[in-house]
N, C-alpha and C positions, 0 to 999 in steps of 0.2 A: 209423873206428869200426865194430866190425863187433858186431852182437847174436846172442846166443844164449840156449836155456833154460839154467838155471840151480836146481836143486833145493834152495834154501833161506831158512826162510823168517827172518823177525824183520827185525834194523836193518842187518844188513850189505848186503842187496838195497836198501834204503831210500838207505842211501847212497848206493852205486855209482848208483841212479837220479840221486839229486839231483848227484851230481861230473857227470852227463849232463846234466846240463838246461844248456842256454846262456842260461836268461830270468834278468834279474833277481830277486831273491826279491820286491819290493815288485809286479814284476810275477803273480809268482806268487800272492802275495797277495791280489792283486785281483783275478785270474783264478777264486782259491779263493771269496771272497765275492761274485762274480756266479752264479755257481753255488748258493752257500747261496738266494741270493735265489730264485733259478728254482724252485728247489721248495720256497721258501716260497710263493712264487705257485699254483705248482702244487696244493697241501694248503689253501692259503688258498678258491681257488676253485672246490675241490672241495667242499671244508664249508659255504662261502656257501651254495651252493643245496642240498645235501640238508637242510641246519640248514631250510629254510624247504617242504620238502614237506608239511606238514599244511594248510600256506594254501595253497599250488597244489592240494593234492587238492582242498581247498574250494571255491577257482574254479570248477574243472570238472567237480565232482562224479564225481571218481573212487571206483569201490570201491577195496579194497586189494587185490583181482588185478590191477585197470586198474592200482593207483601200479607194482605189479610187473612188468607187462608194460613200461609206459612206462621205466623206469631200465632194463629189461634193451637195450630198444634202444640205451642208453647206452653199455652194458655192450660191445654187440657194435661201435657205433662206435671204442670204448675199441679194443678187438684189430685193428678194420683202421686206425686211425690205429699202431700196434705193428708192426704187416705194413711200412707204406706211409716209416716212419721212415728208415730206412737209403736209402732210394731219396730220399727227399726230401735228407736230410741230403750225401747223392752231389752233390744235384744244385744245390742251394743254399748249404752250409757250414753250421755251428752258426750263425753268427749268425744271419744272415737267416732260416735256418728254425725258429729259434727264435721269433724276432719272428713269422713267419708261423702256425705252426701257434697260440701263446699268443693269438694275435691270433683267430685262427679260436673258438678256448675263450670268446675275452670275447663274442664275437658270440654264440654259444650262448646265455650267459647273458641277455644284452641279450633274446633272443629269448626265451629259459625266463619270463623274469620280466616281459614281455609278456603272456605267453599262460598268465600265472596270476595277472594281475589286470585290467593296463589292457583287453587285446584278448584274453576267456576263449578258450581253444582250445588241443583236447588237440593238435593238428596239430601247429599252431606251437612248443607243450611237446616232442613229437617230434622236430622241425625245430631246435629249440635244443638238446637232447639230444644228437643227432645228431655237432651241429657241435662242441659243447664234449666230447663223448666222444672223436671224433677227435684234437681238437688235444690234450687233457690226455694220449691214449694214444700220441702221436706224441713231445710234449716227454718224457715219462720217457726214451725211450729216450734221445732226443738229451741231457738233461742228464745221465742216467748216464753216457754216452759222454764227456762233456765231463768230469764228473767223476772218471770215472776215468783219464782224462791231466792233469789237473791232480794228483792223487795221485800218480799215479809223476814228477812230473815236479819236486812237493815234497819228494818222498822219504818222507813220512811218511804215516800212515793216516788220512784224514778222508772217506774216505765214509758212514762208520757217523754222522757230525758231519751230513752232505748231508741224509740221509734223519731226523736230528734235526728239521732246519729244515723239512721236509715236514709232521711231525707236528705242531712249531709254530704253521705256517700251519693245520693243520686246528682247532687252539685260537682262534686269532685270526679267524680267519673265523666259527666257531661262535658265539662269543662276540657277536662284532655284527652277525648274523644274530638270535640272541636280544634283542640290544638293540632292534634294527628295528622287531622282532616286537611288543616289548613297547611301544615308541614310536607303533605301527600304519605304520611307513612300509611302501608298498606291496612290492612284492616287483619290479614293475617299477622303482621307485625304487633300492631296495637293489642289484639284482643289476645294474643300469645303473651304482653307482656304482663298486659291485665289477668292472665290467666295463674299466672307464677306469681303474682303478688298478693291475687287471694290463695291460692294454696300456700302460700310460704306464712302469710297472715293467719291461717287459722290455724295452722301446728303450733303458732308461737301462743296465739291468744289463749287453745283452749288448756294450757299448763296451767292457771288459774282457776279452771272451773273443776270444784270439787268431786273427786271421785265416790261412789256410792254401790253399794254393794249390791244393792236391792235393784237397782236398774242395771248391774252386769257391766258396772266401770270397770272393777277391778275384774282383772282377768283370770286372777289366781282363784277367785274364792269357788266352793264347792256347792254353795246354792243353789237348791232348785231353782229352775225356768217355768214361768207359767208355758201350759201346753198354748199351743198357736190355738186351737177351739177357744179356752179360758178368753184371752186377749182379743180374738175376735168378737167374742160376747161382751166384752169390757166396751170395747168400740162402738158397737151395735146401740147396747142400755143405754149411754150417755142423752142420744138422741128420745128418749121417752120422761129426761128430764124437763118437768114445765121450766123451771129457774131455768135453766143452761137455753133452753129455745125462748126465754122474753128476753134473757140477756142476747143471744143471735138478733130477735128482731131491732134491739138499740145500734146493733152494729152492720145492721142490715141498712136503719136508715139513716146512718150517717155513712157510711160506706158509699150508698148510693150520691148522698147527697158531693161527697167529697171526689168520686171518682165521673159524675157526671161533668163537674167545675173541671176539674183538668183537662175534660176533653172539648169542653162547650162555651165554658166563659168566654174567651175570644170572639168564637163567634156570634155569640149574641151580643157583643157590643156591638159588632158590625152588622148582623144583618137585623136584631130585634130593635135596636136601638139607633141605629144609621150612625154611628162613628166610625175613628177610622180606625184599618189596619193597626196603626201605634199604638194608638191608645189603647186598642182589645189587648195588646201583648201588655202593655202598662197594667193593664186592668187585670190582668192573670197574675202576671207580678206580685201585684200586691194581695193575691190569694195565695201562693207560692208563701208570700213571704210572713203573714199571718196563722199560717197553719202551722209552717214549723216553731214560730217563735212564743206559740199557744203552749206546744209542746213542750218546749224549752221551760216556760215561768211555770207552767199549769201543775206539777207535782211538791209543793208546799201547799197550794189553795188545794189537793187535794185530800192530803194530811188533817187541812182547818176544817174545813167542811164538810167533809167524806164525799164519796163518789156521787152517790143518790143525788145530793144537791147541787154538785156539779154539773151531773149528766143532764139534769131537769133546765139549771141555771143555761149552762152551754146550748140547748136545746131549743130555749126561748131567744137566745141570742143569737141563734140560726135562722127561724123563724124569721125575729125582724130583720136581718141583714138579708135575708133571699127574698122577702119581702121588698122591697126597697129597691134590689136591685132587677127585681121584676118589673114592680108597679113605678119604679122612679122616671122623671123627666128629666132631670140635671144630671153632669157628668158627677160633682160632688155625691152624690146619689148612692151613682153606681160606685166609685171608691170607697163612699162610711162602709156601703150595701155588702160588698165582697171582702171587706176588712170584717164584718162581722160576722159572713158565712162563714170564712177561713177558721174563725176564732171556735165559732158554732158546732164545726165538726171535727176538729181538732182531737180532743180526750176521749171519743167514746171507743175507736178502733184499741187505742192502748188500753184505758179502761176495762173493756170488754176482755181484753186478753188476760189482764190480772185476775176480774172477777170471774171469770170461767176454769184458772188454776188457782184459784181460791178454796182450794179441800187437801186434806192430809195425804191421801194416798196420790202418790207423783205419777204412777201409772195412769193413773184416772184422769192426773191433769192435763195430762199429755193427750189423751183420748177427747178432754171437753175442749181442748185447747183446737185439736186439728178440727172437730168439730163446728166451734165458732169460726173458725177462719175461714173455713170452706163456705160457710154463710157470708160471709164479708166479702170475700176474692169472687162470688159469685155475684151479689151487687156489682161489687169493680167491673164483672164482664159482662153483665147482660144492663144494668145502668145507662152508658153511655148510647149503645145502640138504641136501645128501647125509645131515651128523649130526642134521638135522631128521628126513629118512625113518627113521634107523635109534633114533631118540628118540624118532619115534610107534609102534616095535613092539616095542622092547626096551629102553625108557628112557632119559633126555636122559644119562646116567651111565655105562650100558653103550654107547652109540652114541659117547661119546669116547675109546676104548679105542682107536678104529682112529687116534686120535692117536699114543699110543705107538707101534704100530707105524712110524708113518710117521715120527717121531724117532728112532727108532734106523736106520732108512734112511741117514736126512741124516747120521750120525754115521758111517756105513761108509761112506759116497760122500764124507767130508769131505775125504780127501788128493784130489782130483780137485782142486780150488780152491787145490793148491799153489801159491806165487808164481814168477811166472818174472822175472830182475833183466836188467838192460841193463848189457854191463860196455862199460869203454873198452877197447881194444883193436888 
């Protein structure tokens, strides 16, 4: 069997993957919904505890620069568990490092929601931050990587499904987070029990995910290890790939575009558009609720038409929807306007994660993989401030302009995320 690139995209590379794959499809199956699982967990236990920052700030009588200071430390643990992934992932394999790093995330919690009720203390809030930043920014990468060989190995598109289940979890966690709230259970209660569900949740999930020799699953075998030099050089290289950095820029401007909406849409209905309170949360809503359900349909249309014209397609369809609900005067407007941004930056986060472990060697994927995502989580954190500065001196309206820009970017860098197929041979 010999592999090579291959320039095209839709069902025919889907195929030829899947006439590759040697696993059972029942196993593939199961491989696919241990995966969904993980980053339901993932999204699950990242909404537990932000749903519940108004009672921790209360604890410990944070102002709100202290609640932003404290999340940003999060924020930074987030990027070195992203760094630290591929080296872990080398040295452990998916399973175990999955269990390890999700394990580390519950501990955080355990700890967060100590140190915001039972035992007050911003430290300890730190110190659980810290730990659950690391491990939730360490498993993306590894279950991206996971997930994008279970995709090619399916033959068919479901990581845009993956990153569904992510969003899922942030509903489900939210959800009974508010319950909790409303119940008064503590926060150390809640985030203790959120804590044992994701650790009990990924011992069970990662039994499905195939053990492999090459990345040091199995613990038996006598295989060399790359030296730690080798694998920091691996890490390093990735970043001197033009393909892997146009592919980051696609996920840079939909990242942006997608993490600026979460934080801002509300309030530009309210203060760029003068409506009210409800209807901004309405208007979020229905961006909330477009973006996952993009996700949900959008891996068949991805199959049909390959990424490229999806990413372009999607791209343009971001464009007019943020266009519109810029330049719009009717509340109809701003609903088509935010149903089309939602739609608009939907595929390119998933997308980009595929096309970035889209090469043979899993080590590498795993390096292009934390690679991109450090580009994306990076929009996510400097995005929404950024259209804050440019909203307090030339309006929340004119400061989303440099949205557009940055989607039509992603739409010329979209053939970078061409598929590459594995033939037999």
């Amino acid at each position: 069997m010999s592999e090579h690139d291959q320039h095209a995209p839709g069902t025919g590379d889907a195929q030829t993957r899947a006439e590759a794959s040697a696993r059972p499809r029942r196993e593939l199956v199961a491989w696919r919904n241990a995966i969904f699982a993980i980053f339901f967990l993932s999204g699950f236990g990242l909404a537990s505890w932000v749903a519940r920052i108004p009672a921790i700030r209360d604890a410990v009588d944070l102002s709100t620069q202290g609640v932003g200071l404290v999340i940003l430390m999060g924020s930074i643990a987030s990027i070195v568990g992203l760094v630290a992934a591929p080296w872990l992932m080398a040295r452990f394999g998916a399973r175990l490092g999955m269990i390890g790093v999700l394990a580390t995330a519950a501990a955080g919690l355990v700890a967060v929601g100590l140190g915001g009720s039972a035992l007050p203390s911003v430290a300890l809030i730190v110190l659980g931050l810290a730990l659950f930043g690391f491990g939730n920014g360490a498993v993306d990468v590894m279950m991206n990587v996971e997930g994008a060989e279970a995709e090619r190995e399916l033959g068919k598109t479901v990581m845009p499904l993956m990153h569904a289940f992510f969003s899922f979890g942030t509903v489900a966690g939210a959800g009974l987070a508010a319950a909790a709230s409303a119940l008064g259970i503590t926060t150390a209660i809640h985030l203790g029990v959120i804590a044992a569900f994701i650790a009990v949740g990924v011992v069970i999930a990662v039994r499905f995910v195939p053990l492999r020799e090459e990345l040091g699953d199995d613990t038996h075998t006598d295989a060399p290890r790359e030296p730690l030099g080798v694998r920091i050089r691996r890490s390093l290289a990735v970043w001197t790939d033009v393909r892997l950095l146009l592919i980051g820029v696609v996920m840079l401007g939909m990242s942006f575009a997608e993490g600026s909406a979460n934080d801002w849409i509300a309030l530009a209905v309210v203060d760029g558009h003068g409506l009210d309170a409800t209807t901004g949360a309405a208007v979020f809503t229905v961006f909330t609720i477009a973006i996952t359900a993009a996700r949900v349909l959008g891996g068949p249309f991805i199959d049909r038409f390959g990424r490229v014209l999806m990413l372009q397609v999607m791209a343009g369809i971001g464009v007019v929807g943020l266009s519109l609900f810029i330049f719009g005067t009717e509340p109809w407007m701003l609903v088509v306007g935010t149903l089309l941004w939602g739609i608009g930056c939907s595929l390119a986060f998933p997308v980009g994660m595929s096309a970035a472990a889209d090469v043979p060697d899993r080590a590498d994927a795993a390096a292009r993989v934390s690679a991109v995502a450090m580009i994306g989580y990076c929009a996510f954190l400097v995005g929404p401030p950024l259209i804050g500065f440019l909203g307090e001196h030339y309006g929340i309206l004119n400061g989303m302009l440099v949205l557009l820009g940055l989607m039509v970017m992603a739409g010329i860098a979209a053939p970078a995320a061409r598929e590459r197929s594995r033939r037999v041979g």
